[in-house]
C-alpha positions in Angstrom: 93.2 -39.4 52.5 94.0 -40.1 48.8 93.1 -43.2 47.4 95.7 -45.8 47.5 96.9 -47.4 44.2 95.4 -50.9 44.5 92.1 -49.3 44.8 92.4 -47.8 42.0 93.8 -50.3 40.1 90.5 -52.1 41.0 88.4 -48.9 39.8 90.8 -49.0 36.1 90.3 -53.0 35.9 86.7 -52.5 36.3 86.3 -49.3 33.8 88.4 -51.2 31.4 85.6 -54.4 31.0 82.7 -52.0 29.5 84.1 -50.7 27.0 86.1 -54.5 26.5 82.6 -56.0 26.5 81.2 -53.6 23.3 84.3 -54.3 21.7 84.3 -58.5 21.9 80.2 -58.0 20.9 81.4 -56.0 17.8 83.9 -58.2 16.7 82.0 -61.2 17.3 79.2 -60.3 15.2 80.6 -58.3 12.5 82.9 -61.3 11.8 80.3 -64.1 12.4 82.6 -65.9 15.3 81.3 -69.2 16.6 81.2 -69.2 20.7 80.5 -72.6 21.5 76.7 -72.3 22.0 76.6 -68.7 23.5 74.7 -66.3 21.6 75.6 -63.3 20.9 73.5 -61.2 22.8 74.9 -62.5 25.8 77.7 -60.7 25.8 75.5 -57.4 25.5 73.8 -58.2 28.6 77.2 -59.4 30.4 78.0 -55.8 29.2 75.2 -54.2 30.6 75.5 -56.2 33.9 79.0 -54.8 34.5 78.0 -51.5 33.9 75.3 -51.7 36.9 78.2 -53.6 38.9 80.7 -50.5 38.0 78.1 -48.1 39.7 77.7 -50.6 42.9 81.5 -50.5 42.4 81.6 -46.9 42.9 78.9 -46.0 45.3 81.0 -48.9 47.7 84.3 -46.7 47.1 82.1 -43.7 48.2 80.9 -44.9 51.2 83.6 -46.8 52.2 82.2 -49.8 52.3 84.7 -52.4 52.0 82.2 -55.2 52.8 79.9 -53.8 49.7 83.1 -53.6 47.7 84.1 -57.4 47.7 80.7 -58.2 47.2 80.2 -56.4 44.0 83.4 -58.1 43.0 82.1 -61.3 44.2 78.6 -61.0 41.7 80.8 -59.6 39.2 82.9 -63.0 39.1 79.0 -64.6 38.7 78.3 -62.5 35.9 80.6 -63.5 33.7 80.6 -67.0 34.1 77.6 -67.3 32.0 79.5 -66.4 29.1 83.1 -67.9 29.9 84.6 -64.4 30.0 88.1 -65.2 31.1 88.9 -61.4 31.3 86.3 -60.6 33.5 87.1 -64.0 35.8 90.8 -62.6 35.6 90.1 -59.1 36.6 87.1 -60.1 38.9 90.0 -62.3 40.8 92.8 -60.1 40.5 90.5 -57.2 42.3 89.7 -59.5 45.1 92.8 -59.9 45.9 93.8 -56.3 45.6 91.1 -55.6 48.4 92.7 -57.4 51.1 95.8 -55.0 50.2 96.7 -53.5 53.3 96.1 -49.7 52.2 92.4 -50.8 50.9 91.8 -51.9 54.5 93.0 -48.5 56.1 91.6 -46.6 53.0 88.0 -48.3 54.6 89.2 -48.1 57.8 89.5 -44.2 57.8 
């Protein structure tokens, strides 16, 4: 069986934050931008954190593990609260949703 859109949406959403991550941390330092009390290297570790949760991501996709799935999603939404990363909120929620899609469920189901 071939993977249904909405899971891959999910997998594209979450590919999309690492590189978005490195890209906000340049930016941010290069140009010297205040955050609001949230140091720079924050973001780098917010970075790194979503490249372990991409891995989870896929080995949960792998095994089928739907469970797994949302709860990878789930810590993913806690990582980036530290830093107030509305993307990463928006796509963490956004995927969520997306996994109680009807052809995620018989994706895992099968």
């Amino acid at each position: 069986m071939n993977k249904p859109i909405p899971l891959r949406a999910i997998f594209i959403l979450y590919a999309l934050k690492i590189p978005l991550a490195f890209v906000i941390y340049g930016i941010v330092t290069s140009k010297e931008i205040d955050l609001g009390g949230i140091e720079y290297t924050w973001i780098l570790y917010t970075a790194f954190a979503y490249i372990a949760t991409f891995a989870a991501l896929v080995f949960c996709i792998l095994r089928k593990n739907l469970l797994g799935l949302r709860a990878v999603i789930g810590i993913d939404f806690l990582i980036s609260l530290p830093v107030k990363a509305i993307i990463g909120l928006a796509f963490a929620a956004i995927s969520f949703g997306l996994s109680f899609h009807s052809k995620v469920k018989a994706y895992f189901q099968s």
